[in-house]
N, C-alpha and C positions, 0 to 999 in steps of 0.2 A: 385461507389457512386459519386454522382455531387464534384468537386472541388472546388462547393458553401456554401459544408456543412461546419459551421462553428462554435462555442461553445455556441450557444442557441442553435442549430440542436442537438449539443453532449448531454449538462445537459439533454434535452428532451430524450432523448435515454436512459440515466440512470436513469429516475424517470420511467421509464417504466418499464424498469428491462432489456436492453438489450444494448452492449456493441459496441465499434469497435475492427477490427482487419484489420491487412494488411498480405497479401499473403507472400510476401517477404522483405529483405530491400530495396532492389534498384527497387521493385514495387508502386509506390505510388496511389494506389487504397487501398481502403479499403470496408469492408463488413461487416454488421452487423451481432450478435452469439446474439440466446436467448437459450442456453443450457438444453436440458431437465433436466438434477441431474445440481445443482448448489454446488460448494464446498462454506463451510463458515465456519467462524473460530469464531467458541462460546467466544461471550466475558467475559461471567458468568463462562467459563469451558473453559479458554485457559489454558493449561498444557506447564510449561517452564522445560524442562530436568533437575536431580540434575547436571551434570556438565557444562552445559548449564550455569544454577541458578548461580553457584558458580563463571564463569569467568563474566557475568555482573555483579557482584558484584566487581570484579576484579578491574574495567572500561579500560580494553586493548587498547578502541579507546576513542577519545572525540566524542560527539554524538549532534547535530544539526538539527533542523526543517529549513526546507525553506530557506537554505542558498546557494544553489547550486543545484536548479531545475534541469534547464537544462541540467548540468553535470551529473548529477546522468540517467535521460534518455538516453541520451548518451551512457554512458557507459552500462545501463542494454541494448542498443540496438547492443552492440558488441559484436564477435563470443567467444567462451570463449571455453574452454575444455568440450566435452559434449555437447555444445552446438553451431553448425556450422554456424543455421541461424536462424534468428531471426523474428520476423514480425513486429517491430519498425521501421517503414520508416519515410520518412520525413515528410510526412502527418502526420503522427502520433506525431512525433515531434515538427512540428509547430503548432499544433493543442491543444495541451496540455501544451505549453508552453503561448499560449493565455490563458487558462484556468487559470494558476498558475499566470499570471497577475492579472485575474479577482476575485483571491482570493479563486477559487474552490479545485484549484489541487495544492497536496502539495508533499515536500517531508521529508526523514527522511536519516541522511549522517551519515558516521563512517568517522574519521582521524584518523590518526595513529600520532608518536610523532612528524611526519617528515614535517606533515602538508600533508599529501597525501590522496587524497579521497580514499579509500579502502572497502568501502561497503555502499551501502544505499537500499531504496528504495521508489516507490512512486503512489501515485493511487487519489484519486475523493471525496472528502465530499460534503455532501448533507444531510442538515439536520441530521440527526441522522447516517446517512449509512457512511461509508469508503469502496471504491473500490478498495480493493488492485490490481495494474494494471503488474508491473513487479518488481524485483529484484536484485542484483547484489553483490558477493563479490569477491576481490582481498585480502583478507585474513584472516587467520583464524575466523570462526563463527561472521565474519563482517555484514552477512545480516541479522542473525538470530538475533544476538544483537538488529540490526536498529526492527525489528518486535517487539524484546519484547518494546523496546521504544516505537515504535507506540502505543501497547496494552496499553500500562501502559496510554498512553496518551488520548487514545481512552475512556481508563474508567472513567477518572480524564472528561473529557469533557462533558462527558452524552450521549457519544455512544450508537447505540444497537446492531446496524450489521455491521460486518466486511465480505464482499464481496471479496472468494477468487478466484472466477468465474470459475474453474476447479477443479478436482479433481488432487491432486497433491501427490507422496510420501513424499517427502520432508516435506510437512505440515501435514504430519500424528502423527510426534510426537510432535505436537503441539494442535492437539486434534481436527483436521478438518472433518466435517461431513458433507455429501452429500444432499441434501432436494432436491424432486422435485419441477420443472418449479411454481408451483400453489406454494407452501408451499413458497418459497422462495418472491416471489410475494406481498403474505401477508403481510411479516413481511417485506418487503421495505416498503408497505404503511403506515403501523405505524413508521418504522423510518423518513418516510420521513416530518412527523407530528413534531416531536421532531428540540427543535434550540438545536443541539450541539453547542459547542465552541473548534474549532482541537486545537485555541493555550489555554485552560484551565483556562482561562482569566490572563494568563502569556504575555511576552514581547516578541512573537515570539522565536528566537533560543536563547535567552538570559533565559529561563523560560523552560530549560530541567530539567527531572528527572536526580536525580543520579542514579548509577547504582545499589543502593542498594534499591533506594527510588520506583523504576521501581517493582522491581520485588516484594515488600510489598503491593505495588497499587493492582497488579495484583494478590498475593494472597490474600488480606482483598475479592476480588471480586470472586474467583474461590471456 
């Protein structure tokens, strides 16, 4: 892909319905995926686990929108257990860190008491759509936490579609379902119709749910 593309190239790729990726990290080429089965994460029918439920209520971390962009790609583009290589290059990096300037691309952070980033995660609003892009946690149920926050945030806003772009196990107990290439399609162009609000017409990371307030959001809606 030209090292011209740059975030009108990108928005236009997601109101299409089709994403970037990069090969490797230390490859900065990137290519475009319009995946036959799309995964997505019903936001009428997201299912948060009983013990799951119980430690966001807990609040183990403190939990932040758009305070730490860039750190948080970062770290989701680092080798972790399981996980050896990544396809978060620097293109991908500096390309999406233009984005979250431009007010598109957000993200969602866990701290712990110490002040330590330990989980977040971050992806792409577009009118009604959320693209979730990648994830990351350095400690217990840190990233699952940052998701239910998203969800809770996503309903409060007037979301319709949360965009998991694969079919993943991990997001299976969260109640993620497959739709084909057309089906998926569809329902971007209606979301894409809809003005969400990602920050709920709150103060940015200052206008988070509590951990309890999270998970009531998201079942008055499931």
């Amino acid at each position: 892909m030209s090292a011209r593309f740059g975030t009108n190239d990108l928005l236009a790729c997601y109101r299409r319905g089709v994403f970037p990726m990069g090969d490797a990290r230390d490859d900065p080429n990137l290519f475009l995926v319009d995946p036959d089965m799309r995964g997505i994460l019903p936001l009428d029918g997201f299912h948060i686990p009983k013990r799951l439920k119980r430690r966001v209520k807990q609040e183990p971390y403190r939990v932040t929108a758009d305070t730490a962009f860039s750190r948080v790609m970062e770290m989701c583009a680092e080798s972790s257990d399981g996980r050896e290589t990544t396809w978060i290059n620097s293109t991908i990096l500096n390309l999406y860190s233009a984005l979250h300037r431009e007010g598109y691309a957000h993200s969602i952070e866990c701290w712990d008491d110490s002040g330590k980033l330990v989980g977040g995660l971050y992806g792409v609003a577009l009118g009604g759509a959320f693209f979730g892009e990648s994830m990351f946690s350095r400690a217990t149920d840190a990233s699952k936490i940052a998701l239910v926050h998203l969800v809770a945030r996503l309903i409060e806003g007037g979301f319709t579609l949360l965009d998991a772009q694969f079919h993943n196990p991990h997001l299976e107990q969260f109640g993620l379902v497959e739709i084909p290439r057309a089906d998926f399609k569809r329902r971007l162009k209606m979301a894409l119709e809809i003005r969400a609000d990602f920050y709920c017409g709150r103060s940015g990371s200052s206008g988070n749910f509590t951990g309890s307030g999270a998970v009531q959001r998201i079942t008055q809606m499931s």
